[in-house]
C-alpha positions as CSV (number, residue, x, y, z in Angstrom):
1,X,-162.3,70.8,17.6
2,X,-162.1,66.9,18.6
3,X,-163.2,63.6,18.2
4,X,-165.6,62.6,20.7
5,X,-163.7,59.5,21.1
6,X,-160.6,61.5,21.8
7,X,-162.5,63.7,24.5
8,X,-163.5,60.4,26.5
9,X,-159.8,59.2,26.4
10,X,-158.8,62.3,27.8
11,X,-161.2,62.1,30.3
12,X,-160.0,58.6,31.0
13,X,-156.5,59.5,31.1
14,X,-157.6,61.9,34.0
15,X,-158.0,58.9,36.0
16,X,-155.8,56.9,38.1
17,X,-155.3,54.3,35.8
18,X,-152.1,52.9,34.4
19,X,-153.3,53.1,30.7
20,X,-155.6,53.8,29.0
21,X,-156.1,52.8,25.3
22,X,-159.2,52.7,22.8
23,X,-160.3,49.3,21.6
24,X,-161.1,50.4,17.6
25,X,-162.5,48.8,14.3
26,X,-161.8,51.6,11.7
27,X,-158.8,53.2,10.4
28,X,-160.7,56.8,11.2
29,X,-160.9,56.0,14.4
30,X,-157.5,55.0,14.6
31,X,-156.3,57.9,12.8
32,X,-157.9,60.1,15.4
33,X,-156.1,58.6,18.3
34,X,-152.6,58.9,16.4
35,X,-153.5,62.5,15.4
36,X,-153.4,63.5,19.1
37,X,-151.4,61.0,20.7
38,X,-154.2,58.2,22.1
39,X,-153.2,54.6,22.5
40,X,-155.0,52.7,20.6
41,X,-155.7,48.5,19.6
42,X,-157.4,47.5,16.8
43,X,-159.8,44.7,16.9
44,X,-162.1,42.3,14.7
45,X,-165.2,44.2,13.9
46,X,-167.8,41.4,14.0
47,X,-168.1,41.8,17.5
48,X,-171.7,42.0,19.5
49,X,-170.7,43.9,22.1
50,X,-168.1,45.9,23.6
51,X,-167.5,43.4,26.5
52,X,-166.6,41.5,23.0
53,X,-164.4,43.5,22.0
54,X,-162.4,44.6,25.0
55,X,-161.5,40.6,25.3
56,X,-160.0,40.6,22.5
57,X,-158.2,44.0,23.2
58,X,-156.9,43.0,26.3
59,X,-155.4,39.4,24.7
60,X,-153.9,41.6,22.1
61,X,-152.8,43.6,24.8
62,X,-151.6,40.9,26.9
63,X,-152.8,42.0,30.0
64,X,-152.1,39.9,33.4
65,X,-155.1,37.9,34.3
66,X,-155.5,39.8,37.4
67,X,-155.5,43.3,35.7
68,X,-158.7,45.5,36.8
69,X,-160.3,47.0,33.1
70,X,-162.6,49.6,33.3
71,X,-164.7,49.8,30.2
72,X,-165.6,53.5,28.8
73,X,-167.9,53.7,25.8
74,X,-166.6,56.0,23.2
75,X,-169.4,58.4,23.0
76,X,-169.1,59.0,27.2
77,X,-167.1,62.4,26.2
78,X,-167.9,63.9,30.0
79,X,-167.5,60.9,32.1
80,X,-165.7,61.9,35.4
81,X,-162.7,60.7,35.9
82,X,-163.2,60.1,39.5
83,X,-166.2,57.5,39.0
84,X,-163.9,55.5,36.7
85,X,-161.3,54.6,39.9
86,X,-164.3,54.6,42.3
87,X,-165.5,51.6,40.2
88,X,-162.7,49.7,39.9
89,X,-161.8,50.3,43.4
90,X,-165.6,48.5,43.9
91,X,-164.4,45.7,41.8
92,X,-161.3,45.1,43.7
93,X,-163.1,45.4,47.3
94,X,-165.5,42.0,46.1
95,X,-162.8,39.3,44.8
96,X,-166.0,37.1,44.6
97,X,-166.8,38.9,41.2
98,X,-165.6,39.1,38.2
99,X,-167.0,42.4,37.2
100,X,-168.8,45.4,38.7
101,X,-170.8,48.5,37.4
102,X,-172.0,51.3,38.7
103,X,-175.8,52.9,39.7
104,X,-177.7,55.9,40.6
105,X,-181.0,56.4,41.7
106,X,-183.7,57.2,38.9
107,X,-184.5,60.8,39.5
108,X,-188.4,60.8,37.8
109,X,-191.1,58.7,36.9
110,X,-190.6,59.7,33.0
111,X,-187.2,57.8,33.1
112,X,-188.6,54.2,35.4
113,X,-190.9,54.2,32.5
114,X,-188.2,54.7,29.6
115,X,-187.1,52.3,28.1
116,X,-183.7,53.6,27.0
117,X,-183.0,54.1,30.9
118,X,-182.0,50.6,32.1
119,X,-182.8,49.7,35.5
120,X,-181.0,47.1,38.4
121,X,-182.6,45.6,41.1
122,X,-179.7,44.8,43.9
123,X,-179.2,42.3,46.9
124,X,-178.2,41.9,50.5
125,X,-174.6,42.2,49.2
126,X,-174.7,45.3,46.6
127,X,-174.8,42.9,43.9
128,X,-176.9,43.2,40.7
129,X,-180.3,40.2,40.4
130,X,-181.4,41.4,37.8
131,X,-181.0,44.0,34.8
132,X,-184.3,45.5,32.4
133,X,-185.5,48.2,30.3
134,X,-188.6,47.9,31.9
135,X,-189.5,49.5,35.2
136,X,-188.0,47.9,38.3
137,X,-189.3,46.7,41.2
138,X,-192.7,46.4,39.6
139,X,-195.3,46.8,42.0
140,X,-197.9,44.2,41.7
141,X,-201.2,46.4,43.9
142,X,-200.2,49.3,40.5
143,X,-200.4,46.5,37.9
144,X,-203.7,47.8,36.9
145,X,-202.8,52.0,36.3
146,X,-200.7,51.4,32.9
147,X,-197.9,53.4,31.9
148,X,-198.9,57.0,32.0
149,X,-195.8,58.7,33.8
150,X,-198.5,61.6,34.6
151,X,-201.2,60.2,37.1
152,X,-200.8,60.0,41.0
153,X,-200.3,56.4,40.6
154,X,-197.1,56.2,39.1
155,X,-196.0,58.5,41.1
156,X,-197.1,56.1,43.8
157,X,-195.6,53.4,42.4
158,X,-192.6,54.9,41.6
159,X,-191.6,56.4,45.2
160,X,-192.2,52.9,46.2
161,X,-190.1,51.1,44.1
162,X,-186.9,53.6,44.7
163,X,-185.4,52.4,41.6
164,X,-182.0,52.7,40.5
165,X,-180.7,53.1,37.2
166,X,-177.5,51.4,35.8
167,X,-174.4,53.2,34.3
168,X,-173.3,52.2,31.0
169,X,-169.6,51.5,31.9
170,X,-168.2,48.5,33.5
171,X,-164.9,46.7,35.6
172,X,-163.8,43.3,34.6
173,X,-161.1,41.3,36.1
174,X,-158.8,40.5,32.9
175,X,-159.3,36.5,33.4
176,X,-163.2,36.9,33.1
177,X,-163.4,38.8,30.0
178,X,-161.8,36.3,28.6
179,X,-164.0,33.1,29.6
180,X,-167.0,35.9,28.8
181,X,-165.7,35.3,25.2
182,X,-166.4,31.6,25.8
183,X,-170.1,32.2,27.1
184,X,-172.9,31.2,24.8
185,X,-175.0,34.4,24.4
186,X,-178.9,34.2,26.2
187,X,-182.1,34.5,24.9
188,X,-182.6,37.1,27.5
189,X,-179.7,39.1,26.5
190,X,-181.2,39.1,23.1
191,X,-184.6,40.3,24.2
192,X,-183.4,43.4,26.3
193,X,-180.4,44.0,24.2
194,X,-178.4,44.0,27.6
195,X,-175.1,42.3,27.5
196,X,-175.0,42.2,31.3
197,X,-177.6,39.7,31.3
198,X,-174.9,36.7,30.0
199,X,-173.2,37.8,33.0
200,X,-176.0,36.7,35.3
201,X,-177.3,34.4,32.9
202,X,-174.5,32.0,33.1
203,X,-174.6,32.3,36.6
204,X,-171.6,35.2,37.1
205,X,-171.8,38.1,39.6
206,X,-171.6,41.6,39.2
207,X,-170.9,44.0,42.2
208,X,-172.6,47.7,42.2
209,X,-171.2,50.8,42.8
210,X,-173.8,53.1,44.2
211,X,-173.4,56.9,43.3
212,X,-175.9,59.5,44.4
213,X,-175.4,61.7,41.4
214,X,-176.2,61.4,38.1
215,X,-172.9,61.2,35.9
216,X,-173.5,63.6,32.4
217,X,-175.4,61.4,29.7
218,X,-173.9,60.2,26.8
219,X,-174.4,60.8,23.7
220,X,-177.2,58.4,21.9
221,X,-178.9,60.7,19.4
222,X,-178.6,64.3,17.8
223,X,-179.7,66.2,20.5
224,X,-177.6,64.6,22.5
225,X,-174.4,66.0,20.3
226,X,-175.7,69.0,19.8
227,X,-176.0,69.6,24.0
228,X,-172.1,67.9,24.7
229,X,-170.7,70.4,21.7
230,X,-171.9,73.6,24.0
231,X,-170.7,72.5,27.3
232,X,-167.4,71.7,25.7
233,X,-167.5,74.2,24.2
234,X,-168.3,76.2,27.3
235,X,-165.8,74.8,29.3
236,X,-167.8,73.2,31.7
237,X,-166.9,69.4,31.5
């Protein structure tokens, strides 16, 4: 009987943050928010990526520079409230970067191997080296068993490597998303489609929040709507 976009801001608003508003390029979305009381900023719509986007939204917005800004996609309808101050609490506890995001560990070999499930590699410190699509750590003694998510060696490989998968939502400190604005996008950026990878490119840290449970997925394709509508639906978000 809602937007999706309005469900996530609810979620959001759940949170402990101070405000909450959706960063928009359409007068639908727009009416949406108004039509059940959502802040709401609009923005350019030319814009690469949402990291894009919210630096504009938070000079429109006129945010201190040492304002925390925890980044929600729209389609994340059953994110948990309680992950979204976890990770800006993260952020806040490393004042040596300028942005944090959060990780889980991959739960099969079927999602190391997909590439629609991004994977992080971290260091001594919890911080992220390095961001892919493909499966990460690669083992170099499995280089020769291929792909196939079915045979005893990627199940080898894969216990091995104890992987973690990133979460699509992020913490900025205000100040950075703006010089992030300033930062010439990478070619490997491009490749992965990964907006992260300017971050490290360019020679920025990003801090990770380790979770030991999967948050719900978003919403990327049909199926994907179709599940969300029943649990709401349900009740069970």
């Amino acid at each position: 009987g809602k937007p999706m976009v309005v469900f996530t801001a609810m979620q959001a608003l759940e949170s402990g943050a101070s405000r909450v508003v959706v960063a928009h390029d359409h007068d639908r979305i727009q009416a949406a928010c108004e039509a059940h009381d959502i802040a709401c900023v609009r923005t350019g719509s030319r814009h690469q990526s949402g990291t894009e986007r919210l630096a504009e939204a938070i000079t429109l917005m006129e945010l201190a520079e040492d304002t925390i800004v925890v980044n929600v996609q729209g389609d994340e309808p059953e994110i948990p409230p309680a992950l979204i101050d976890a990770l800006a609490s993260c952020l806040a506890s490393d004042p040596e970067c300028p942005m944090a995001t959060a990780v889980h560990p991959v739960q099969s070999v079927a999602d190391w191997l997909n590439p629609n499930v991004v994977k992080v590699v971290a260091d001594a410190e919890e911080r992220a080296l390095l961001f892919s699509r493909a499966p990460l750590p690669w083992s170099r003694s499995h280089l020769a068993w291929g792909l196939d998510a079915g045979t005893p060696q990627a199940r080898q490989a894969f216990e091995a490597a104890q992987p973690l998968r990133h979460i699509g939502m992020y913490a900025y400190r205000s100040r950075f998303l703006t010089r992030y604005a300033q930062l010439a996008p990478c070619a490997l950026e491009d490749i992965e489609a990964l907006e992260q990878l300017r971050v490290l490119h360019h020679g920025y840290r990003i801090k990770l929040l380790h979770t030991d449970d999967a948050p719900p997925a978003g919403v990327d394709t049909p199926a994907d709507l179709e599940r969300v509508r029943a649990r709401l639906g349900q009740g069970t978000h």
